[in-house]
C-alpha positions in Angstrom: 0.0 0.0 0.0 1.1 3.5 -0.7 1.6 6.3 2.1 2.5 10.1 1.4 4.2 11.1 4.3 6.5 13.5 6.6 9.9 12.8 5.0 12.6 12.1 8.4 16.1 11.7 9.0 16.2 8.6 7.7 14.8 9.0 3.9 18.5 10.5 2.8 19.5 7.6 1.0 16.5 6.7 -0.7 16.1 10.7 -1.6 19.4 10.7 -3.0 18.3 7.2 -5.4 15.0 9.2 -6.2 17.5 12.6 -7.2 19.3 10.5 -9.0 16.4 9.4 -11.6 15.3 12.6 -12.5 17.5 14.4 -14.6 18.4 18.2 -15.9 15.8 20.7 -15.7 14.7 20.7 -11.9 16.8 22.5 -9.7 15.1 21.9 -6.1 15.9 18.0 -6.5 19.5 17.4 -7.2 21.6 14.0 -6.9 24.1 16.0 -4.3 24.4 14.5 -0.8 25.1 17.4 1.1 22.7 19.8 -0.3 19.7 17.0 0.0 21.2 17.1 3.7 21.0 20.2 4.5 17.5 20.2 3.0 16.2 17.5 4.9 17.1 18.9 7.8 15.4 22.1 7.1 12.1 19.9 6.2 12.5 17.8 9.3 12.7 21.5 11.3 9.9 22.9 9.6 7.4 19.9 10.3 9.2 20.5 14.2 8.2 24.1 13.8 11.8 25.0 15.5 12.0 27.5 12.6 10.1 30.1 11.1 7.1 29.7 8.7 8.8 31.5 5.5 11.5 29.4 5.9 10.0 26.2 6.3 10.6 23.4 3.4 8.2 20.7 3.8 8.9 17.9 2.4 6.9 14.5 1.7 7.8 10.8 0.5 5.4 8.5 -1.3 6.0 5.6 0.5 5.2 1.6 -0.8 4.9 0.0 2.5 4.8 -3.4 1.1 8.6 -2.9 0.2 10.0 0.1 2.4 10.7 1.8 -0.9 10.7 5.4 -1.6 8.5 5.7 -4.6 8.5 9.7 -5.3 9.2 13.3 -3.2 7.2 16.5 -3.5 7.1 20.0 -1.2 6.2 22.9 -0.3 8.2 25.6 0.4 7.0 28.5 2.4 8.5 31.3 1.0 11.1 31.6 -1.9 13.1 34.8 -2.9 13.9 36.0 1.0 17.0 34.9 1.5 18.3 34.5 -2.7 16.9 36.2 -5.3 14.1 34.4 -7.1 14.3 35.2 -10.8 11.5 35.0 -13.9 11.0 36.7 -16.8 7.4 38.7 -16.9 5.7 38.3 -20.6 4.7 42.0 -21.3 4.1 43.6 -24.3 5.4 47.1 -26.1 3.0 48.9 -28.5 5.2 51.4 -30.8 3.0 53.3 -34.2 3.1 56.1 -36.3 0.5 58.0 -37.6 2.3 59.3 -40.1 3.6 56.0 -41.5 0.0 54.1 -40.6 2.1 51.5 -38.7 1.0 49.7 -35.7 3.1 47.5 -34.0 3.1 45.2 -30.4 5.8 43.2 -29.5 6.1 41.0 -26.6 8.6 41.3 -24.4 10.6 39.6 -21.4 10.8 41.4 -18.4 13.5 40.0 -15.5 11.4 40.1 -12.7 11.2 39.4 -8.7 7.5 40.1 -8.7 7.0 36.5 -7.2 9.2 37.1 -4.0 7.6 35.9 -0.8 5.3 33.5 -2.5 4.6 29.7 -1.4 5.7 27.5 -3.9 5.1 23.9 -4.9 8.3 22.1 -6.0 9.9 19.0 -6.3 7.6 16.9 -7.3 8.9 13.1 -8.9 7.4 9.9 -9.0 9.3 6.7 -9.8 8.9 5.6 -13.2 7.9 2.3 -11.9 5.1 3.9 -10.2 3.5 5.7 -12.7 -0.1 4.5 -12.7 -3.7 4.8 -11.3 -3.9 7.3 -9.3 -0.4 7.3 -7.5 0.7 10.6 -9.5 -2.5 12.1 -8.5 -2.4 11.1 -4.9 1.3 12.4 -4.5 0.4 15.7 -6.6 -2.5 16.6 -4.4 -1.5 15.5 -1.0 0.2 19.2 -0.9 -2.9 20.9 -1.1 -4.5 19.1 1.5 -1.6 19.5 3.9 -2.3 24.0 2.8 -6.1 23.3 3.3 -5.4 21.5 7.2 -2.9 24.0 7.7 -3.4 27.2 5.5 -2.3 29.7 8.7 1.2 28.8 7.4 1.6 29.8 4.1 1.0 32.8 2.1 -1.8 34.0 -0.3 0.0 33.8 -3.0 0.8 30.0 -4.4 3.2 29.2 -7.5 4.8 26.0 -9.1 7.7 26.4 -11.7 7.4 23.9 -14.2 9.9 22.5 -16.1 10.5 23.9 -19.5 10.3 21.7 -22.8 13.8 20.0 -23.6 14.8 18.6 -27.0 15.0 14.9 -27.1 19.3 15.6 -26.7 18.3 17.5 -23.3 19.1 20.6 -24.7 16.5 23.9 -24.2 15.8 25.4 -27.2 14.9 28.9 -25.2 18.6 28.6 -23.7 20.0 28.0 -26.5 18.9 31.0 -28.0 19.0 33.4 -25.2 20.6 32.3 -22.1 24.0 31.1 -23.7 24.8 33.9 -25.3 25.0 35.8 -21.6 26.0 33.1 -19.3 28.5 31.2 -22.0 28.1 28.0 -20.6 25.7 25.2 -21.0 23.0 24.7 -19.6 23.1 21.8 -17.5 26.2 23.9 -15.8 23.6 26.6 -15.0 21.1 24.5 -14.2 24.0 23.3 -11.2 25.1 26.1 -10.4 21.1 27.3 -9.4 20.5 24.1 -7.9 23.0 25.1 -4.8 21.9 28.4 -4.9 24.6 30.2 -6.5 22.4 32.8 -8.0 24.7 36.0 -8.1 25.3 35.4 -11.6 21.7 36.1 -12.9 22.1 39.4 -11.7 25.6 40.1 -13.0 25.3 39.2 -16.3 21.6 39.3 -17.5 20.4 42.4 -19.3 17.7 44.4 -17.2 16.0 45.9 -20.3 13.3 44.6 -21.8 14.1 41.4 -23.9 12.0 41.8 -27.7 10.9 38.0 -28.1 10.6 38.7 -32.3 14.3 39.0 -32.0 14.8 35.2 -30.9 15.4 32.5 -32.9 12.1 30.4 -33.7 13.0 27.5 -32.0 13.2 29.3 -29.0 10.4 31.5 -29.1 7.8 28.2 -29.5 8.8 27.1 -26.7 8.1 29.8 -24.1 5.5 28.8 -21.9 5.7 25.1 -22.6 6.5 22.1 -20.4 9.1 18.9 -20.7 7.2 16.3 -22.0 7.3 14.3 -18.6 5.6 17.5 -17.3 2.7 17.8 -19.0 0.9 15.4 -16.4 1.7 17.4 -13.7 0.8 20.6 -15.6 -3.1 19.5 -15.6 -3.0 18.7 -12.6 -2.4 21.6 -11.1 -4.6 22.9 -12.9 -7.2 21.5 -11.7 -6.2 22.4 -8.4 -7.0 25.7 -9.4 -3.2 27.3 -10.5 -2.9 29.2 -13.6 -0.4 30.5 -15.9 -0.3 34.4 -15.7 2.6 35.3 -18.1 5.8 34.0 -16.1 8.8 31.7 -17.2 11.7 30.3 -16.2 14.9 32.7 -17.1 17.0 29.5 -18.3 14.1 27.1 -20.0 11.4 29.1 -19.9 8.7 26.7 -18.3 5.5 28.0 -17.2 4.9 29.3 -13.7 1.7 28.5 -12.8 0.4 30.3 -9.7 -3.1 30.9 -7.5 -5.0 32.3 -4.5 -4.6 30.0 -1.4 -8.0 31.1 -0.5 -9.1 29.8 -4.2 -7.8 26.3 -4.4 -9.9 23.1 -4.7 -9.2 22.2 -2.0 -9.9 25.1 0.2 -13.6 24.8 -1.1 -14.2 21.5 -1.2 -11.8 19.0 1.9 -13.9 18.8 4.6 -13.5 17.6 8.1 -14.5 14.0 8.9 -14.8 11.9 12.3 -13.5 8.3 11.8 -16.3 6.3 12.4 -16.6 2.0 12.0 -20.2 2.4 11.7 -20.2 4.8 9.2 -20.0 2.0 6.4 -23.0 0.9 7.8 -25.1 4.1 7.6 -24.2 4.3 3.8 -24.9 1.1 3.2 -27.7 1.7 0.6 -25.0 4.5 -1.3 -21.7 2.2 -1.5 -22.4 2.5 -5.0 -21.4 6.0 -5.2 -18.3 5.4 -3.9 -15.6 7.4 -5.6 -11.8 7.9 -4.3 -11.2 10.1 -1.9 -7.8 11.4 -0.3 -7.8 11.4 3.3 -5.5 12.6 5.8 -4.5 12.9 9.2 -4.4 16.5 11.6 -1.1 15.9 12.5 1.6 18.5 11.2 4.5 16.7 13.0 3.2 13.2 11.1 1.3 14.4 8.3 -0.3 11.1 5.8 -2.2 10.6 3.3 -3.7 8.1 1.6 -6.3 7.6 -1.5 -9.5 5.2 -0.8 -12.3 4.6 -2.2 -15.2 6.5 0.4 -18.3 8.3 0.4 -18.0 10.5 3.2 -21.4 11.0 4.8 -22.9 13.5 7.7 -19.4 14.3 8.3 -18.4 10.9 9.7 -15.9 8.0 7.2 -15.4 4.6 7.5 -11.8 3.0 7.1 -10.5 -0.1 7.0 -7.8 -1.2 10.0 -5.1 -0.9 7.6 -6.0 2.5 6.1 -6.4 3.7 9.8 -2.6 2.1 10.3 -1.2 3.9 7.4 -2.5 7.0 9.0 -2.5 6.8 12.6 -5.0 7.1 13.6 -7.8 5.7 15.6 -11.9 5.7 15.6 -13.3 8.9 17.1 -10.1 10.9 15.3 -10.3 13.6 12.9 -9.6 13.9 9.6 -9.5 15.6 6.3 -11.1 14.5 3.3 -11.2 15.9 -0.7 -12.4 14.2 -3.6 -9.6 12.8 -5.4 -11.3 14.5 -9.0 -12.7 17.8 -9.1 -16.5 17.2 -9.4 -18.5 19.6 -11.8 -19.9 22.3 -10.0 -24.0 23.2 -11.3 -24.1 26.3 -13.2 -25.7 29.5 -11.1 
């Protein structure tokens, strides 16, 4: 059975054979020992609350616990930009005419921004190839916004999720190759290190502050602003159905889409509900087992968060799980918990 949970001291190893599978492209997740150190003990602080909230890094495993194995990482990080610059380029666009000569003109335009300092973000987010099916990438996906909806006092309105930008099938970014390089003059898995250990001076130093005219790259790269890596696209939607949207912000290297949203807007905000674990709930639905549908449940805890995706149907704010679903959580009859549909349902029409 499979458990999203906490990550704790003694996940390094297996987060280091997970960091290890995922390639160029995300920076937050890195095959380095000391720097997935350092940030599992900052994660293991933050679910301790020994440090402060905009600092905190939480981090969760996907857990088989048939096997012990690690089967994929996501997080949450509380704040970015407040201690190292967080860089994107703004899409804008520049209008120039002339009456005289009838012409009309509007150009986009990259802007190097900080406009999304101090914002949450969701990062890090890798499932196991091996893993990849039913509803494990949804489960591990959503289990963030259900840990924001039981504990929302800690994070900040604003919510973001850099995505990683489309590669060629060599690895190579086609939006680095035809801006980036030409400032940084290395490649761009060497930048894509060097951000990874947060050695971000170098943005500053050596990328142009004025407006960048998009007509002026080549084609290849100007396709691709906005789009994901192919291995992203899942993750893309669902997000989006979380309730994140992309609002004209991209990666400065790759130029993946930043997708961002209202904490107070989410799905989940709206829709998890508290539930009391009950044995005779089962019972009461007896006659509406049929609607069934999976639900991800978790548990109240901050310094044990888990999750886990059932098949339910919650009813008169009381749920019904089995003993090993209640083991995987913790938890015990007469606890508390949170529930959200695993799918967005459609919502009537006013």
């Amino acid at each position: 059975m499979l458990v999203v949970r906490a990550i704790n001291a003694s996940d390094l190893d297996a987060l280091y054979g997970l960091a290890s599978q995922v390639g160029t492209g995300m920076t937050t997740l890195k095959p380095d020992m000391k720097m997935l150190g350092d940030r599992l003990a900052i994660a293991c602080a933050s679910f301790a609350e020994t440090i402060a909230p905009e600092k905190r890094d939480y981090m969760f495993v996907m857990e088989d616990t048939d096997t012990g194995r690690l089967a994929g990482v996501c997080a949450i990080k509380g704040a970015v930009g407040l201690e190292e610059p967080f860089y994107n380029y703004r899409i804008g666009t520049l209008v120039h005419s002339s009456r005289e000569l009838d012409v009309f003109t509007r150009m986009e335009t990259l802007y190097l921004s900080n406009d999304l300092t101090g914002s949450t973000e969701l990062c890090s987010l890798f499932l196991h190839p091996d893993y990849r099916s039913g509803n494990n990438g949804k489960l591990l996906s959503k289990s963030r916004f259900l840990f924001i909806a039981q504990f929302p006092h800690l994070f900040t309105e604003k919510l973001i999720a850099e995505m990683r930008g489309y590669q060629a099938p060599d690895g190579s970014s086609p939006f680095y190759e035809g801006l980036g390089r030409h400032f940084f003059k290395m490649d761009f898995h060497h930048v894509d290190d060097l951000t990874s250990l947060g050695k971000k001076s170098f943005i500053a130093e050596l990328m142009p502050r004025q407006p960048m005219y998009v007509a002026y790259l080549p084609d290849e790269a100007q396709e691709v602003i906005g789009k994901v890596h192919l291995s992203t696209a899942p993750a893309r939607r669902l997000l989006e159905q979380e309730g994140l949207h992309f609002e004209g912000y991209v990666d400065i290297f790759d130029a993946g889409p930043v997708l961002q949203a209202r904490v107070s807007e989410l799905r989940a905000m709206r829709d998890s509900m508290p539930a009391v674990l009950d044995a005779e709930a089962a019972l009461e639905v007896c006659g509406d087992l049929a609607q069934a549908e999976p639900y991800l449940v978790s548990n109240t805890d901050l310094k044990d968060f888990r999750m886990i995706v059932t098949s339910a149907n919650p009813h008169s704010g009381k749920i019904a799980l089995d003993d090993d679903e209640l083991h995987l959580l913790r938890c015990h009859h007469g606890d508390t918990v949170r529930t959200l549909s695993l799918n967005p349902r459609k919502h009537p029409h006013v």
